[in-house]
C-alpha positions as CSV (number, residue, x, y, z in Angstrom):
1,X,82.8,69.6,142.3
2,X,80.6,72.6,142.0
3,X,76.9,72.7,144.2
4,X,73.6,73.2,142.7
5,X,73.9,76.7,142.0
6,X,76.4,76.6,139.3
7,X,75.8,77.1,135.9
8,X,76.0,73.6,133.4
9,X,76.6,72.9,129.9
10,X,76.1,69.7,127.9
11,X,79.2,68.9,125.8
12,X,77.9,67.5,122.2
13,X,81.0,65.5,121.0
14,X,79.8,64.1,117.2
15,X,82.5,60.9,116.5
16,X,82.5,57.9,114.2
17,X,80.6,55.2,115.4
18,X,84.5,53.3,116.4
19,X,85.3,55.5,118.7
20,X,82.0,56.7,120.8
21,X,83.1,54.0,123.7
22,X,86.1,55.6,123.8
23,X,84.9,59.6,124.0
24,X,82.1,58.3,126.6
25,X,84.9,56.9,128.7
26,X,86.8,59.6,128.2
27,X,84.0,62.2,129.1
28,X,83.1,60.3,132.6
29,X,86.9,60.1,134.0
30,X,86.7,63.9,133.2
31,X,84.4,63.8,135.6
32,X,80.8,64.0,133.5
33,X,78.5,62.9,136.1
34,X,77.1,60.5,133.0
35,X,76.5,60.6,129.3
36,X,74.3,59.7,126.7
37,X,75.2,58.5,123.7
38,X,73.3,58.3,120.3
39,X,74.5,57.2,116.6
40,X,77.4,58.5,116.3
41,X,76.8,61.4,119.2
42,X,77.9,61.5,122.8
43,X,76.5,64.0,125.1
44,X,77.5,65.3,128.8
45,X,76.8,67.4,130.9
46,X,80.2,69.5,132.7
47,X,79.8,72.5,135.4
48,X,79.9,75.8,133.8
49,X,84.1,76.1,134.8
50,X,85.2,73.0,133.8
51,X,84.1,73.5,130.0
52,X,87.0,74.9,128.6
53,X,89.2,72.7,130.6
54,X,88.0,69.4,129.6
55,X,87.5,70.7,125.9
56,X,91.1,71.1,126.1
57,X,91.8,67.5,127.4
58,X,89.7,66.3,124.4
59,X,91.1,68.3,122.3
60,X,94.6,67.3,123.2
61,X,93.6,63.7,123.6
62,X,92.1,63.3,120.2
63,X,94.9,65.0,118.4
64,X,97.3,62.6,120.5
65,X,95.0,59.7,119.6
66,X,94.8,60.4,115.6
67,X,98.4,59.8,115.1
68,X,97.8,56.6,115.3
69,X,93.8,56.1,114.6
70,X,92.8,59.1,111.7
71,X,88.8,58.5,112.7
72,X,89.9,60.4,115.5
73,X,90.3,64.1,113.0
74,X,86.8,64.0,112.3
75,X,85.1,64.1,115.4
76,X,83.0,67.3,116.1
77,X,82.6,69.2,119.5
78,X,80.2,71.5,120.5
79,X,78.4,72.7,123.3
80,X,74.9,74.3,124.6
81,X,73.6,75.6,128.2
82,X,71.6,73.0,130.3
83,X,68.3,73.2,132.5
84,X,69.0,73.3,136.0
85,X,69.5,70.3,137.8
86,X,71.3,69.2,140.8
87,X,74.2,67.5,138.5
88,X,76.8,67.8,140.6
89,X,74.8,65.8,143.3
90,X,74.3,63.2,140.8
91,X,78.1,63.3,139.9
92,X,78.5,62.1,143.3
93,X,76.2,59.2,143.5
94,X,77.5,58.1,140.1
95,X,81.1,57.9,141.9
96,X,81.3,55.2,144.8
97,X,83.9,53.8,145.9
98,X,85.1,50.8,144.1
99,X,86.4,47.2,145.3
100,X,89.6,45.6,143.4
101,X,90.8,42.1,144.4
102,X,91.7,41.3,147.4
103,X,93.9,44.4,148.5
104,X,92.4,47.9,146.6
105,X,89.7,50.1,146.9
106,X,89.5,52.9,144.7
107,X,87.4,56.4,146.7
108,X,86.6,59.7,145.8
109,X,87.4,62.1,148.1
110,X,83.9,62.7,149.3
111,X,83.0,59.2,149.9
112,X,86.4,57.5,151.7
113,X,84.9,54.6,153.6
114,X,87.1,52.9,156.4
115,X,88.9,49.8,154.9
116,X,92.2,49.2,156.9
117,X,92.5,45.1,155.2
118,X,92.6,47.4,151.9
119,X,95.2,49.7,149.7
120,X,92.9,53.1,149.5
121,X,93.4,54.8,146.3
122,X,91.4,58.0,146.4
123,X,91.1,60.3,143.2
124,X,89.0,62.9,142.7
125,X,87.0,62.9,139.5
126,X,87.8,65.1,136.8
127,X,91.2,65.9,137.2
128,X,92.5,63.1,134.2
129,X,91.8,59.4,133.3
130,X,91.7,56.9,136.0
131,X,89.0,56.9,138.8
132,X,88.4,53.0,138.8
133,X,84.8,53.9,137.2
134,X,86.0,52.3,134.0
135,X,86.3,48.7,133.2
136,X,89.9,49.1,131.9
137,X,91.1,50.4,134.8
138,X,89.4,48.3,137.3
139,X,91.4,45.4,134.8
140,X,94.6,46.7,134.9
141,X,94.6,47.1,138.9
142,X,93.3,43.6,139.3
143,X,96.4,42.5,136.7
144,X,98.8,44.9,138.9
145,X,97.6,43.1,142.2
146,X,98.0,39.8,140.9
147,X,101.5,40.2,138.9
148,X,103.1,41.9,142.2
149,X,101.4,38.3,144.2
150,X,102.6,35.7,142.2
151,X,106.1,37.3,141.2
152,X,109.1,39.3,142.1
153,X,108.0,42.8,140.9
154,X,110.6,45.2,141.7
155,X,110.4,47.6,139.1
156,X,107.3,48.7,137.3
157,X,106.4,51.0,134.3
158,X,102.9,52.8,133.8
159,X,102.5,53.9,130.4
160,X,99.7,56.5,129.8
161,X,99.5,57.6,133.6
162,X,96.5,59.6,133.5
163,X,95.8,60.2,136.8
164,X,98.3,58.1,138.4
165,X,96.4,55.4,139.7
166,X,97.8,52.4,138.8
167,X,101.6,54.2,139.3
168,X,100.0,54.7,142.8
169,X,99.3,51.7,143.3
170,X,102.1,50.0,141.8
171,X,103.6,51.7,144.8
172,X,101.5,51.0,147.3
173,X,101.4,47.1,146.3
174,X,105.2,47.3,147.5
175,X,107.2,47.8,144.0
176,X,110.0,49.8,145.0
177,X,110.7,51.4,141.6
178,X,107.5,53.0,139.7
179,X,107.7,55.3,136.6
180,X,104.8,56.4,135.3
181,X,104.8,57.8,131.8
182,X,102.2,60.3,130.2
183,X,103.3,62.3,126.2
184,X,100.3,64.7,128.1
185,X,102.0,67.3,130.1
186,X,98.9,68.8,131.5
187,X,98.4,65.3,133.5
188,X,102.4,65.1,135.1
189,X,100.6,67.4,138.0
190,X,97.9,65.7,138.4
191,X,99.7,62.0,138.6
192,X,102.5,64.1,140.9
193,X,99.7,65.3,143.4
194,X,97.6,62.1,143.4
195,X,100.9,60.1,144.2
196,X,101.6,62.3,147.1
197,X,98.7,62.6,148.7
198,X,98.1,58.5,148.0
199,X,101.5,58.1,150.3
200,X,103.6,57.3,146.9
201,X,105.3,60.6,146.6
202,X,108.8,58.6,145.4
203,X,106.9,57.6,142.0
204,X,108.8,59.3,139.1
205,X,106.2,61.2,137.2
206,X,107.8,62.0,133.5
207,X,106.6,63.3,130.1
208,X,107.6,61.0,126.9
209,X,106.6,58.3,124.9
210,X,107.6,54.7,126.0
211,X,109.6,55.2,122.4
212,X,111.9,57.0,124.4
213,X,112.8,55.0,127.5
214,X,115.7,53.3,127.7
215,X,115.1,50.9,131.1
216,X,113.4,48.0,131.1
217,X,111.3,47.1,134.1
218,X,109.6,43.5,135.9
219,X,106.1,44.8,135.0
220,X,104.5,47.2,132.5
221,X,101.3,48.5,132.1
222,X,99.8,50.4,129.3
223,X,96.3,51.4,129.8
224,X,95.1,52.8,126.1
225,X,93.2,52.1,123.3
226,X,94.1,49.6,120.9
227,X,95.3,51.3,118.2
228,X,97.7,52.8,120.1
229,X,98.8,49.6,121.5
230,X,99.3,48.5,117.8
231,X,101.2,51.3,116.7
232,X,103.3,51.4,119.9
233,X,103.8,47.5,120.3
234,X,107.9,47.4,119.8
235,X,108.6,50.5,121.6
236,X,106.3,48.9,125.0
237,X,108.1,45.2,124.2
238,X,111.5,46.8,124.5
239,X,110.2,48.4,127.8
240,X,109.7,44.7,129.6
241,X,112.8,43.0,131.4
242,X,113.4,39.3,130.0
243,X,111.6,37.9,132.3
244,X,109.1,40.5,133.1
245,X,105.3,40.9,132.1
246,X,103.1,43.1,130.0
247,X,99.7,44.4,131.0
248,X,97.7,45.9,128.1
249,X,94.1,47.1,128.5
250,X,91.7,50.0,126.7
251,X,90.5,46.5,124.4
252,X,87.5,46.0,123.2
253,X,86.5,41.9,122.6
254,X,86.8,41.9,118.9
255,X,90.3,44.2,119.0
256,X,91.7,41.2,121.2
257,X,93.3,39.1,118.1
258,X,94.6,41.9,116.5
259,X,96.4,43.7,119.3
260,X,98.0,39.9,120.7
261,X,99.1,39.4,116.8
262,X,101.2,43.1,117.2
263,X,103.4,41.5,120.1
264,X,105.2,38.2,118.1
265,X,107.3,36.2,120.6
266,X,104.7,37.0,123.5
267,X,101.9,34.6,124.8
268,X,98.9,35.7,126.8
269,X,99.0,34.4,130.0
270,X,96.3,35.9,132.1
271,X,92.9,37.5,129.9
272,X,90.6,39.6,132.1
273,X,86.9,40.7,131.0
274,X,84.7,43.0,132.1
275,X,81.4,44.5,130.0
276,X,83.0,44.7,126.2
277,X,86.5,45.2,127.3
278,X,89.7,43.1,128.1
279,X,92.6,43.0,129.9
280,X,95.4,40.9,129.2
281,X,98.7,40.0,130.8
282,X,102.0,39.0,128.1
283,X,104.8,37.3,129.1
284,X,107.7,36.4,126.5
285,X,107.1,32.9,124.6
């Protein structure tokens, strides 16, 4: 990330009041070294070079997101210079590494601690969705690590990759066939260059929808928000082997009943919660 001497701007992202969680997430797996939010407004501060970049993220991220949620067409974006302050410094002190279960740790590059009992995930903030900061991801890991314990996981899907992370460590865990999915095609690279230098380069990074896929696999994971999950609820059911799980995260307390009530013929084995968010684990009734 860039020193002291680079140039910031704040990021002014104006949303309804539904989906500021969301955009704040979404703005500190970019790699915002923190953000503010305010009735409706989410500011955050981004070096200089990274503006246009992560405008386009957002950009394509909302436009992906309001096919299935319309709030998501009338949020605003703007942006304005920043005093200066050492933010990337405080970028990096906002990023530690993270424990997961018994077996991950998630690291940023700059801060990989030794932990040879552990799976070490490191991701560099910034690049796409997924550093472990987030409750949803942490979630989905800890759902990962215990589906691949307590079951034969051979195969596993990861829908919405982001920035491969729990493909990666799908892998790592000891599945032996990972696909992870992203309709983003600016992320494929990302995922593709996190698996590699994770030790999972035989993950099969693709671009689609899980609409389109036509395997089905032990395990699926879909880290997203829950409208998405809604709208997408056949097409991710059609994904899972007979006998296979679903992990479904990026859901908020109150969306719990109403995302469960889009998958009829599942029950909800395993529920995971952390801050305002839950994680749950399906398996067919």
């Amino acid at each position: 990330m860039s020193g002291p001497q680079t140039s910031w701007i704040a990021l002014h992202v104006t949303a309804p009041l539904a989906l500021v969680d969301a955009v704040a997430n979404f703005l500190i797996e970019q790699g915002a070294p923190g953000v503010l939010t305010d009735d409706g407004r989410v500011e955050a501060p981004l070096p200089a070079p990274a503006l246009d970049p992560v405008r386009g993220a957002l950009a394509r991220w909302l436009a992906s997101l309001s096919a299935v949620d319309p709030a998501a067409r009338d949020v605003r974006v703007e942006s304005a210079a920043l005093a200066d302050v050492d933010w990337a410094a405080l970028a990096r002190t906002h990023h530690r590494p993270v424990v997961v279960g018994r077996r991950l740790l998630v690291a940023p590059p700059w801060d990989v601690p030794a932990a040879p009992e552990r799976e070490v995930l490191v991701i560099d903030p910034g690049m796409a969705f997924g550093t472990g900061q987030h409750a949803t991801t942490r979630g989905c890991l800890a759902a990962i690590e215990a589906a691949v314990t307590t079951g034969a996981v051979r195969s596993a899907l990861d829908v919405g990759t982001g920035s491969g992370i729990l493909a990666l460590a799908l892998a790592r865990l000891g599945v032996e066939r990972v696909v992870a999915l992203d309709t983003d095609p600016a992320v494929l690279p990302i995922a593709r260059a996190n698996c590699v230098r994770n030790g999972a380069p035989g993950v099969a990074v693709v671009g689609g929808s899980p609409a389109a896929v036509r395997a089905r696999f032990d395990l699926v994971v879909a880290n997203l928000l829950a409208d998405a999950l809604v709208a997408a609820a056949r097409a991710l059911a059609a994904t899972v082997a007979p006998s296979g799980r679903l992990v479904l995260s990026g859901i908020l307390h109150e969306q719990a009943a109403t995302v469960t009530a889009a998958y009829p013929g599942w029950r909800v084995t395993e529920r995971r919660a952390e801050d305002d968010w839950r994680t749950l684990t399906l398996e067919p009734s």
